[in-house]
PDB file with one MODEL, atoms N, CA, C and O in Angstrom:
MODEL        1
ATOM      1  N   UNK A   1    -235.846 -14.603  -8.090  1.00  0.00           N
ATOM      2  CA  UNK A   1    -236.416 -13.784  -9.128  1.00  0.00           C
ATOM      3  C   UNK A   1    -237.515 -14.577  -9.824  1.00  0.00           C
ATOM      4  O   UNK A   1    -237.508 -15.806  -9.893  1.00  0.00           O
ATOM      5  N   UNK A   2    -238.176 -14.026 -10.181  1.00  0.00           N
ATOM      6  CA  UNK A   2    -239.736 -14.592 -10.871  1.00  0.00           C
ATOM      7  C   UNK A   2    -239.796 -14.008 -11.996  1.00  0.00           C
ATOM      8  O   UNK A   2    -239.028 -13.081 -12.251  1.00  0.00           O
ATOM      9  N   UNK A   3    -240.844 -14.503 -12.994  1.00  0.00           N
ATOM     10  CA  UNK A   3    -241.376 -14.236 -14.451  1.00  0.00           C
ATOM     11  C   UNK A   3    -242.394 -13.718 -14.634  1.00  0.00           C
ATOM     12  O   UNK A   3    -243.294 -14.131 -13.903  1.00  0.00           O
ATOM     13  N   UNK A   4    -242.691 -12.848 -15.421  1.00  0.00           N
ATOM     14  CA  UNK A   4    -244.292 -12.333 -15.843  1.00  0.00           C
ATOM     15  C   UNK A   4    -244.306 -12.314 -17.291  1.00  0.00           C
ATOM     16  O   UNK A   4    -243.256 -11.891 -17.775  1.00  0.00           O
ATOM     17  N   UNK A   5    -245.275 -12.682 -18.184  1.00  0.00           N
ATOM     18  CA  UNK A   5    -245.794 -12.663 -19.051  1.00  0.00           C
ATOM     19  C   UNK A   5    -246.100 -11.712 -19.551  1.00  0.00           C
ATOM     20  O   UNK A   5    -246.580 -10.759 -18.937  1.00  0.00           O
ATOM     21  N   UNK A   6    -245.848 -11.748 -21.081  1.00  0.00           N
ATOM     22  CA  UNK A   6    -246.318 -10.358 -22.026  1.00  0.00           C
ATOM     23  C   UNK A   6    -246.776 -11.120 -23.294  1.00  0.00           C
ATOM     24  O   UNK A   6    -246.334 -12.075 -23.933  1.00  0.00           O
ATOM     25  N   UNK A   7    -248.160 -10.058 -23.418  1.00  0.00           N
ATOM     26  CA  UNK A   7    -248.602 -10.768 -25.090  1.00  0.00           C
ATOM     27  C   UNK A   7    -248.934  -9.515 -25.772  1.00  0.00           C
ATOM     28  O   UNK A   7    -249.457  -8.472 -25.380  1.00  0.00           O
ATOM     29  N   UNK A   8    -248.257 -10.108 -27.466  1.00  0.00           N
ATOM     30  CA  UNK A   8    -248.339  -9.008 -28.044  1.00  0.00           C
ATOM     31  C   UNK A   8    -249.990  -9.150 -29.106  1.00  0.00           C
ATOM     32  O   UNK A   8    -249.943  -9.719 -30.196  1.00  0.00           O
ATOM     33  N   UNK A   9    -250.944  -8.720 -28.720  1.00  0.00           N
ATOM     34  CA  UNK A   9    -252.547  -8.685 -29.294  1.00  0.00           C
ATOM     35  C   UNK A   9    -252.648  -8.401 -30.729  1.00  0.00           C
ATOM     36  O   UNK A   9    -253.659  -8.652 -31.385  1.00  0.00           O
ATOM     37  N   UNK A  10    -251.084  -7.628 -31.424  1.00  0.00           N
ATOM     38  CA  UNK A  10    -251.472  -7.465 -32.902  1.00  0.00           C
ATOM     39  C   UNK A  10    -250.731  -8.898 -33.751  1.00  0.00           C
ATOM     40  O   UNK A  10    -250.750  -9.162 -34.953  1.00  0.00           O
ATOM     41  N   UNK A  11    -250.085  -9.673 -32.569  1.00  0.00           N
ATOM     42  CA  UNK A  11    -250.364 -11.307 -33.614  1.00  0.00           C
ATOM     43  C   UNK A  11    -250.825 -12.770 -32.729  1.00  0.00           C
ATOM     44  O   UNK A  11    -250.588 -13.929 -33.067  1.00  0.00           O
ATOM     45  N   UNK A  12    -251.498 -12.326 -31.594  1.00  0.00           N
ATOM     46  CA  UNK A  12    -252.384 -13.474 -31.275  1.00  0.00           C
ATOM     47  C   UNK A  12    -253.921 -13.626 -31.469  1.00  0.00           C
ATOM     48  O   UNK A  12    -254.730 -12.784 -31.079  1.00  0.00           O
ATOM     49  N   UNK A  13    -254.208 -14.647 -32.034  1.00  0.00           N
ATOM     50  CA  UNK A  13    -255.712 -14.954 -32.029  1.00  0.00           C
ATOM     51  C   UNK A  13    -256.521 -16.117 -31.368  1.00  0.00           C
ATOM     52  O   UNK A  13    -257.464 -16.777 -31.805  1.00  0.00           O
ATOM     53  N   UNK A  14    -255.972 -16.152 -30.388  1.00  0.00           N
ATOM     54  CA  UNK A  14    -257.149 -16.777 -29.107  1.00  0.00           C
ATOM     55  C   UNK A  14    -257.244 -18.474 -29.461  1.00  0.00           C
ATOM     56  O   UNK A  14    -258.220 -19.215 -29.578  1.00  0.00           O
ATOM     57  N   UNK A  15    -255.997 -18.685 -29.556  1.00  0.00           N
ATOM     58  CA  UNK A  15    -255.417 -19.816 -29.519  1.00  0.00           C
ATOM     59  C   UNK A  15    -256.032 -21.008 -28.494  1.00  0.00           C
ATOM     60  O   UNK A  15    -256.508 -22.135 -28.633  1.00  0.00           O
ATOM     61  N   UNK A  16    -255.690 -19.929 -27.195  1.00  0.00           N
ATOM     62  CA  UNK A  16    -255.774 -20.174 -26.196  1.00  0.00           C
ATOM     63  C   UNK A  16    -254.768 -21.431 -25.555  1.00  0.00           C
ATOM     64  O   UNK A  16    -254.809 -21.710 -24.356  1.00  0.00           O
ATOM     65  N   UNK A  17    -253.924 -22.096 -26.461  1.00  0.00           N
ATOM     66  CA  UNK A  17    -252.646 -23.031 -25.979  1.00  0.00           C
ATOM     67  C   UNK A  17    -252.233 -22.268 -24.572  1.00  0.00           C
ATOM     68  O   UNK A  17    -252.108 -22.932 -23.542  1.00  0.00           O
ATOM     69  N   UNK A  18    -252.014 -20.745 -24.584  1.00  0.00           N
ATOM     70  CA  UNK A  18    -251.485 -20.848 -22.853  1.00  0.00           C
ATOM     71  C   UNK A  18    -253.000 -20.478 -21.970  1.00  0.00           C
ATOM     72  O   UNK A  18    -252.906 -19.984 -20.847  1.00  0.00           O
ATOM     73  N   UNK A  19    -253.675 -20.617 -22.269  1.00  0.00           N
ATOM     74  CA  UNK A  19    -254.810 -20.536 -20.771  1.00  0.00           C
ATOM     75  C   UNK A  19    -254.570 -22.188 -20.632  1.00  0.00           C
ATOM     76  O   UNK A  19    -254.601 -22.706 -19.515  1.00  0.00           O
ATOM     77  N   UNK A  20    -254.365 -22.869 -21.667  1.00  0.00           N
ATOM     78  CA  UNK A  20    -254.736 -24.362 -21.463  1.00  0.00           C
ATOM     79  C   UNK A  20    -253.449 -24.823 -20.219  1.00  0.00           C
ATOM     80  O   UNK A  20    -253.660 -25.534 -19.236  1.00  0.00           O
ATOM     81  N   UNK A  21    -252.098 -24.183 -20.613  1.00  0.00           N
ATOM     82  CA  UNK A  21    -251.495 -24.809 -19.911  1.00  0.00           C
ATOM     83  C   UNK A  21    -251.051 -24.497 -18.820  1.00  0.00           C
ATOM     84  O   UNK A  21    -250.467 -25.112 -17.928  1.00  0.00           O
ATOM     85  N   UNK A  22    -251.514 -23.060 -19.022  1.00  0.00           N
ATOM     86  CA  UNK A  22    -251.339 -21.974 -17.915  1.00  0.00           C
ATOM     87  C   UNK A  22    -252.935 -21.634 -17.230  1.00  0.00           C
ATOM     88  O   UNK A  22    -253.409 -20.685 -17.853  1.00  0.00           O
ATOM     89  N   UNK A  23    -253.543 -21.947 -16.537  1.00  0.00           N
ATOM     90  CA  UNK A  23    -255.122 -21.180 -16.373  1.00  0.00           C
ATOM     91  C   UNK A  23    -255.020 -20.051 -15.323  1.00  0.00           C
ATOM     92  O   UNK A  23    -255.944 -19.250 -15.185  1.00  0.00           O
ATOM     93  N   UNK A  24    -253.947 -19.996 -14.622  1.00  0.00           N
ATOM     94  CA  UNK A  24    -254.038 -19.351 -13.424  1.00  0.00           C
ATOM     95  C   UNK A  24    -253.135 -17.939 -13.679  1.00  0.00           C
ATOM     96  O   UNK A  24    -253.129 -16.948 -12.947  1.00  0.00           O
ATOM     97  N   UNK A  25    -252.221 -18.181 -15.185  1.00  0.00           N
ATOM     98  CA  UNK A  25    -251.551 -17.260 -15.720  1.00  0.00           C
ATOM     99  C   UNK A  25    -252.353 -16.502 -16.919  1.00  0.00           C
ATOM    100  O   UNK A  25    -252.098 -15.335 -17.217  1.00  0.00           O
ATOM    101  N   UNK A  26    -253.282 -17.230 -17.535  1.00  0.00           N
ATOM    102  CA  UNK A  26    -253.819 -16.616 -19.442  1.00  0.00           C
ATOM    103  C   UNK A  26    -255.318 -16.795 -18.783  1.00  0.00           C
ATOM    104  O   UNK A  26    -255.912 -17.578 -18.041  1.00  0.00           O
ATOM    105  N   UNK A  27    -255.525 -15.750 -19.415  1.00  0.00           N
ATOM    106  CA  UNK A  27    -257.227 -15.773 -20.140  1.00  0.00           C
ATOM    107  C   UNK A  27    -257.489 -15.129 -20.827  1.00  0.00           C
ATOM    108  O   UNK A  27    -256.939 -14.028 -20.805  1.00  0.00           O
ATOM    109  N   UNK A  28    -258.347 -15.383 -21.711  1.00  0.00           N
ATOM    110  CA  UNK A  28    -259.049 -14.965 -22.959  1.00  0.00           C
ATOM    111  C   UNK A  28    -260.236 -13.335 -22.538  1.00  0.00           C
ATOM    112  O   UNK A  28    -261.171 -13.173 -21.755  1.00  0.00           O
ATOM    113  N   UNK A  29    -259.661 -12.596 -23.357  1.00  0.00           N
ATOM    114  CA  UNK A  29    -260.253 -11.259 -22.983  1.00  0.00           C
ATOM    115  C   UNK A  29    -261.783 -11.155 -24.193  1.00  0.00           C
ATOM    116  O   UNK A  29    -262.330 -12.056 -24.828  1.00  0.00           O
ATOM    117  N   UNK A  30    -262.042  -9.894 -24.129  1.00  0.00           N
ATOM    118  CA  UNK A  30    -263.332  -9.982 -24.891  1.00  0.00           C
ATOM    119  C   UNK A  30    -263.651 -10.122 -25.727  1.00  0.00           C
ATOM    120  O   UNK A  30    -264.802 -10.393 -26.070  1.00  0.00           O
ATOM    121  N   UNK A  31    -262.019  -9.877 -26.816  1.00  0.00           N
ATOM    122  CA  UNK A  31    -261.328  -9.951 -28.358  1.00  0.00           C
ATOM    123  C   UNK A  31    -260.768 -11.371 -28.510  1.00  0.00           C
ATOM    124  O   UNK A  31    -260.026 -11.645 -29.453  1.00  0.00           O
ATOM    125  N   UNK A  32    -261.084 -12.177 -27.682  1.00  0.00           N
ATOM    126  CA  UNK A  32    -260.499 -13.258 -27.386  1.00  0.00           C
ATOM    127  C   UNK A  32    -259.072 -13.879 -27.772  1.00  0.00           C
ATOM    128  O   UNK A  32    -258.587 -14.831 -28.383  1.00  0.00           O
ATOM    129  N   UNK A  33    -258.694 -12.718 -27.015  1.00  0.00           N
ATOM    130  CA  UNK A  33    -257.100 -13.138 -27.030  1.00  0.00           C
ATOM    131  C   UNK A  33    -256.863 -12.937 -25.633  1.00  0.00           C
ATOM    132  O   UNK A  33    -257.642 -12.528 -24.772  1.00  0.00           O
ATOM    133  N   UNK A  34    -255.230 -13.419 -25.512  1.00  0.00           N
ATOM    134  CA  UNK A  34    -254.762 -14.110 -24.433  1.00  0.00           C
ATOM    135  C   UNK A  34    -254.693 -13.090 -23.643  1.00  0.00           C
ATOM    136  O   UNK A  34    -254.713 -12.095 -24.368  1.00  0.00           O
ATOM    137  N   UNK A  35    -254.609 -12.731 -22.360  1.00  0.00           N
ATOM    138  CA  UNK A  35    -254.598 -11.892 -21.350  1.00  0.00           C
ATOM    139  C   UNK A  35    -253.740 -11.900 -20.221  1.00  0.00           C
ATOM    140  O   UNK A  35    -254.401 -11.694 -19.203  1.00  0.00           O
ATOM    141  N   UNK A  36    -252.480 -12.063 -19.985  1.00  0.00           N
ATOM    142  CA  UNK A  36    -251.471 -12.420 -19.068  1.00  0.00           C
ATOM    143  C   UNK A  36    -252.912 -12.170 -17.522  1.00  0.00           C
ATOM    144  O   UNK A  36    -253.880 -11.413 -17.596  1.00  0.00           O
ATOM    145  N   UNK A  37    -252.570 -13.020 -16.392  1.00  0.00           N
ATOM    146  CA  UNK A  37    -253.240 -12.536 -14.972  1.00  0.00           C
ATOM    147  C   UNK A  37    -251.387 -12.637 -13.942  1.00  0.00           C
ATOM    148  O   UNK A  37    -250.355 -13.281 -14.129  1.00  0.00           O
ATOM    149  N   UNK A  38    -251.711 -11.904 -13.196  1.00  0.00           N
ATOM    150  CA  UNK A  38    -250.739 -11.716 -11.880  1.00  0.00           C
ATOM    151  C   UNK A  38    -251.032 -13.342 -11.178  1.00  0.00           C
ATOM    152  O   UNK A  38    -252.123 -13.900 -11.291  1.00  0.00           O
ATOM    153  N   UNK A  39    -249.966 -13.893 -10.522  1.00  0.00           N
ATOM    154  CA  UNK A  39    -250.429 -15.350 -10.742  1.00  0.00           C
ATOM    155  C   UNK A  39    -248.510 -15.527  -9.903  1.00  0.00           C
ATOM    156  O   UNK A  39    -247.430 -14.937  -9.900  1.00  0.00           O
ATOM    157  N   UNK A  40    -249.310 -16.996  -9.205  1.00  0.00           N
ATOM    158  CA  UNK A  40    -247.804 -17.616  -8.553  1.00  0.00           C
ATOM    159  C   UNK A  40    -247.501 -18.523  -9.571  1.00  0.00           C
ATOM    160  O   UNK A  40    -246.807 -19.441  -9.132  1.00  0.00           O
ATOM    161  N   UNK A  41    -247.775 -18.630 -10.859  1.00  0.00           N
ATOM    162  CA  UNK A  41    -247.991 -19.773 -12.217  1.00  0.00           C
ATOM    163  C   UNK A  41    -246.375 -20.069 -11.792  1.00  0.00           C
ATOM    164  O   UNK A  41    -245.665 -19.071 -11.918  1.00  0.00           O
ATOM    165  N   UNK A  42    -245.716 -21.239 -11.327  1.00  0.00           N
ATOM    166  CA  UNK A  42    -244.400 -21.504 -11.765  1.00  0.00           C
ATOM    167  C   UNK A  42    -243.430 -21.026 -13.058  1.00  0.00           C
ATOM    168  O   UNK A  42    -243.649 -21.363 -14.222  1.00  0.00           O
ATOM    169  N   UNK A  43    -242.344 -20.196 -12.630  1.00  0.00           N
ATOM    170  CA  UNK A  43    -241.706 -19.909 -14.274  1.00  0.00           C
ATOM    171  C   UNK A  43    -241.755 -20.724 -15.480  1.00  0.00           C
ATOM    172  O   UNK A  43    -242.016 -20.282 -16.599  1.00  0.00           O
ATOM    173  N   UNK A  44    -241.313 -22.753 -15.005  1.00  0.00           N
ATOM    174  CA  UNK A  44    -241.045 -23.211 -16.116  1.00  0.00           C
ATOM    175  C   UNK A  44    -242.730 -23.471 -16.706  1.00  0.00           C
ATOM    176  O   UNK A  44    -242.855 -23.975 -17.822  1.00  0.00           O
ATOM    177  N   UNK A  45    -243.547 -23.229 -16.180  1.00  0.00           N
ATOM    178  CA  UNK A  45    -244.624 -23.207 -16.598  1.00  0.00           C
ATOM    179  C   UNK A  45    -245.336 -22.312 -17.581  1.00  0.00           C
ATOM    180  O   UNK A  45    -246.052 -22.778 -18.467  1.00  0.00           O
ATOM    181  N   UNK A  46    -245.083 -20.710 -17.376  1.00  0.00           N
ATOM    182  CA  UNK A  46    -245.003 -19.496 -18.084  1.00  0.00           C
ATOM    183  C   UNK A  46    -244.239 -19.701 -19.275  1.00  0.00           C
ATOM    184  O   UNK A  46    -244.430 -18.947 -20.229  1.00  0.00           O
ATOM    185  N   UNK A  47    -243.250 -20.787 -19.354  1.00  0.00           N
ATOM    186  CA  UNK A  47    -242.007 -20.815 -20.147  1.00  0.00           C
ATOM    187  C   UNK A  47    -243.194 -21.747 -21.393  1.00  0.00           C
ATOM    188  O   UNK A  47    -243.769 -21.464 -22.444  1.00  0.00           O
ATOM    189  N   UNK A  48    -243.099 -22.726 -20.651  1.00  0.00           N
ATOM    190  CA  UNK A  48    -243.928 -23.844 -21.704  1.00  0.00           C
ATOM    191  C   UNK A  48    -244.944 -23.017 -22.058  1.00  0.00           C
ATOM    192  O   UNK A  48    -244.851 -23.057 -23.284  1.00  0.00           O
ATOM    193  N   UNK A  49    -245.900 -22.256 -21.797  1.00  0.00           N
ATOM    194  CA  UNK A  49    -246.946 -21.803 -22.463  1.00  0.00           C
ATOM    195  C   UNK A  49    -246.498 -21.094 -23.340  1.00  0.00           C
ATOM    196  O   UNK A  49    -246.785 -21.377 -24.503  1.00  0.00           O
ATOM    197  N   UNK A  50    -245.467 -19.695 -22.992  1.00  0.00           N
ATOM    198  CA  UNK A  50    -245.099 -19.599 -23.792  1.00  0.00           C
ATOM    199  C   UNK A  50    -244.593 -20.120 -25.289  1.00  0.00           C
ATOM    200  O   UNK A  50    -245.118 -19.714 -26.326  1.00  0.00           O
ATOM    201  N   UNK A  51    -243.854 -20.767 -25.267  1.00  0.00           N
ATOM    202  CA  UNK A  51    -243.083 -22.123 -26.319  1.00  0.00           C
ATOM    203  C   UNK A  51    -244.181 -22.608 -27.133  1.00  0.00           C
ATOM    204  O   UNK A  51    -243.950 -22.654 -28.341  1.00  0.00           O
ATOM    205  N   UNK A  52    -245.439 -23.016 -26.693  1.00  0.00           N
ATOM    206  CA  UNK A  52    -246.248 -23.542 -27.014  1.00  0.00           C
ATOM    207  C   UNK A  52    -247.304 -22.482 -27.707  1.00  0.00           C
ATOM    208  O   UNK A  52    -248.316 -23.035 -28.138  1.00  0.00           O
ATOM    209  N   UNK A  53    -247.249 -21.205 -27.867  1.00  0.00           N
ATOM    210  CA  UNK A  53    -247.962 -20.366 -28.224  1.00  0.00           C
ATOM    211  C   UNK A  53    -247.734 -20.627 -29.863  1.00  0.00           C
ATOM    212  O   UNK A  53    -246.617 -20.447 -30.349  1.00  0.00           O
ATOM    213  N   UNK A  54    -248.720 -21.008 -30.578  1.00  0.00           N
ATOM    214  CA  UNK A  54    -248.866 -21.107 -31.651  1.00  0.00           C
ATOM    215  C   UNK A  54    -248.638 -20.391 -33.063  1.00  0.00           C
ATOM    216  O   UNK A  54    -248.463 -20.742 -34.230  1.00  0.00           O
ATOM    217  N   UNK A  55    -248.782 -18.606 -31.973  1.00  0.00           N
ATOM    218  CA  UNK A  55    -248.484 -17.545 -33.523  1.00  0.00           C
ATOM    219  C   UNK A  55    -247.365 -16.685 -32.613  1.00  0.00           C
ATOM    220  O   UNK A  55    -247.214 -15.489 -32.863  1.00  0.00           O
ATOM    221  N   UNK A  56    -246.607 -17.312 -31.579  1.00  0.00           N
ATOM    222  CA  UNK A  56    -245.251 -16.836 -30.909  1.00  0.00           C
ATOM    223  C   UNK A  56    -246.073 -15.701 -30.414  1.00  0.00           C
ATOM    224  O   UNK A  56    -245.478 -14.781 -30.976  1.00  0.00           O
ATOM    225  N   UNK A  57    -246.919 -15.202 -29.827  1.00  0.00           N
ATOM    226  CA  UNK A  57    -247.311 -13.864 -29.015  1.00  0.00           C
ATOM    227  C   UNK A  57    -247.309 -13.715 -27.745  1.00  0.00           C
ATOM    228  O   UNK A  57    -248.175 -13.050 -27.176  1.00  0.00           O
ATOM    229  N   UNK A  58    -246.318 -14.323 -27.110  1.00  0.00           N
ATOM    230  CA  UNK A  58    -245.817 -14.391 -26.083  1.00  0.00           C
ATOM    231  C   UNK A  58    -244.532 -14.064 -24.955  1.00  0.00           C
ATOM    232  O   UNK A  58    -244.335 -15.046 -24.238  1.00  0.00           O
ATOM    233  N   UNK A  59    -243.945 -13.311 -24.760  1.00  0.00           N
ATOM    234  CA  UNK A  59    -242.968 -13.058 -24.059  1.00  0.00           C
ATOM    235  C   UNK A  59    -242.375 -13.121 -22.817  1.00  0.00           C
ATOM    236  O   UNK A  59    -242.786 -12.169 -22.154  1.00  0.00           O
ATOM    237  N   UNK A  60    -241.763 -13.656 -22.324  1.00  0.00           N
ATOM    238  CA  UNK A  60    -241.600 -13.553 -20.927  1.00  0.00           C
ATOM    239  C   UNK A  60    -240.252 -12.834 -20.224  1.00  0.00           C
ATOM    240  O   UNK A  60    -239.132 -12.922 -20.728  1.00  0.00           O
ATOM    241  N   UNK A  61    -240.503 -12.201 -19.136  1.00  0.00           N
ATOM    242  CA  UNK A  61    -239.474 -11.197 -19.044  1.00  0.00           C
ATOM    243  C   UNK A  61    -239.192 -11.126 -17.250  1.00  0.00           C
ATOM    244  O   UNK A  61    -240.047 -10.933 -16.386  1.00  0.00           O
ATOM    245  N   UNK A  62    -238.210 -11.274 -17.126  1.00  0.00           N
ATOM    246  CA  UNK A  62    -238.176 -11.292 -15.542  1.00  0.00           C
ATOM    247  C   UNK A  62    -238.026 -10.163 -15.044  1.00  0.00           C
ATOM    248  O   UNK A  62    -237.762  -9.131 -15.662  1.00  0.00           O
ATOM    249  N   UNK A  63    -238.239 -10.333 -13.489  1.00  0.00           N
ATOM    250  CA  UNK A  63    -238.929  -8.891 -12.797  1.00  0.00           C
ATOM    251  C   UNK A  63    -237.885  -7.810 -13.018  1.00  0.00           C
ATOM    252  O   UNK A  63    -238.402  -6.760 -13.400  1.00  0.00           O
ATOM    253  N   UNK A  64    -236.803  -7.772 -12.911  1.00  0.00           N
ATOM    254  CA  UNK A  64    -235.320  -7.066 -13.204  1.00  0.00           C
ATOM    255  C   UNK A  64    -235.639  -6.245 -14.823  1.00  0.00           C
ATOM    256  O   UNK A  64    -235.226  -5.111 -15.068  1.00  0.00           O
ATOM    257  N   UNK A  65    -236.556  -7.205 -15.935  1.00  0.00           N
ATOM    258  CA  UNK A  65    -236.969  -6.621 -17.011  1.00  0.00           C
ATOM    259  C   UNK A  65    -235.919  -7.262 -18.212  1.00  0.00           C
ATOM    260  O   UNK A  65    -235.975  -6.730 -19.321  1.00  0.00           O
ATOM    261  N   UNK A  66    -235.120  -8.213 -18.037  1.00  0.00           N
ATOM    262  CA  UNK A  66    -234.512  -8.971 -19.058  1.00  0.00           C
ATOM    263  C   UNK A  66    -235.309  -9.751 -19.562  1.00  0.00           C
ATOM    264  O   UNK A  66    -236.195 -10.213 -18.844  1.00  0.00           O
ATOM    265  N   UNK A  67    -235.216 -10.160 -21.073  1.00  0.00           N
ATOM    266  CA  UNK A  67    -236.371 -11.138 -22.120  1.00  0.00           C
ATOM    267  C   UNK A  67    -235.658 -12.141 -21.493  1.00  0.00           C
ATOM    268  O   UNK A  67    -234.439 -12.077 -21.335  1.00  0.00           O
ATOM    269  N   UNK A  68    -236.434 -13.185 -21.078  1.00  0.00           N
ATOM    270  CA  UNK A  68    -236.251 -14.548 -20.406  1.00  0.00           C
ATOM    271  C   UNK A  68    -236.343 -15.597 -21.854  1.00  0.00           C
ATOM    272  O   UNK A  68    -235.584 -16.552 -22.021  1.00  0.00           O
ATOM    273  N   UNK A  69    -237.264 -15.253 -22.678  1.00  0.00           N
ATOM    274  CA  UNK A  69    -237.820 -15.652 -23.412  1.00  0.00           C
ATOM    275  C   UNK A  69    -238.501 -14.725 -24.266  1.00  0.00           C
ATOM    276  O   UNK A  69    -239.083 -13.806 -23.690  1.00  0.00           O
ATOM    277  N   UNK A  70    -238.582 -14.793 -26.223  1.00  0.00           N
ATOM    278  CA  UNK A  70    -238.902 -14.267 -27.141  1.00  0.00           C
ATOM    279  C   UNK A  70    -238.713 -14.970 -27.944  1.00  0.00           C
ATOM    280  O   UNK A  70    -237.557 -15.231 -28.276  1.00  0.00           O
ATOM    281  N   UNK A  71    -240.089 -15.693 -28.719  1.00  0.00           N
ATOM    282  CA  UNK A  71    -239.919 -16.828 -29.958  1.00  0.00           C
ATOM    283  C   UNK A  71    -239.216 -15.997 -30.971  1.00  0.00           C
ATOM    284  O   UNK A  71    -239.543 -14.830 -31.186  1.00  0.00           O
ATOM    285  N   UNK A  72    -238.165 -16.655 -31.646  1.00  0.00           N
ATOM    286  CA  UNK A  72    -237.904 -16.147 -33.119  1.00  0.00           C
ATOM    287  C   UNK A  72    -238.611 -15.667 -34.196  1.00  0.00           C
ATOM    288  O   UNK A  72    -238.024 -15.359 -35.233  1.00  0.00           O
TER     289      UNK A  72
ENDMDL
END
């Protein structure tokens, strides 16, 4: 089972902490906020960016659709 990324746009502001740690998972859209991409990004990798997201706008949820991950 694998992970995909979710960001929520009404509390990130283009941090960009996960394109940094993720590049092949985040990019910065035109509002410059984070942009999940379809991506072989390793889970614990998705995980750390996540974690590392600065205003928590990040989620990760495995393919089945359980929260893997949701900052407090």
């Amino acid at each position: 089972m694998s992970y995909h990324a979710e960001v929520d746009h009404s509390v990130c502001t283009g941090y960009a902490e996960c394109a940094r740690i993720a590049p092949a998972a985040f990019k910065l859209n035109e509002n410059n906020q984070s942009e999940p991409l379809a991506s072989s990004t390793p889970d614990d990798v998705l995980l750390v960016a996540a974690q590392e997201c600065p205003t928590n706008a990040i989620r990760i949820v495995s393919d089945d659709g359980d929260v893997v991950y949701e900052s407090a």
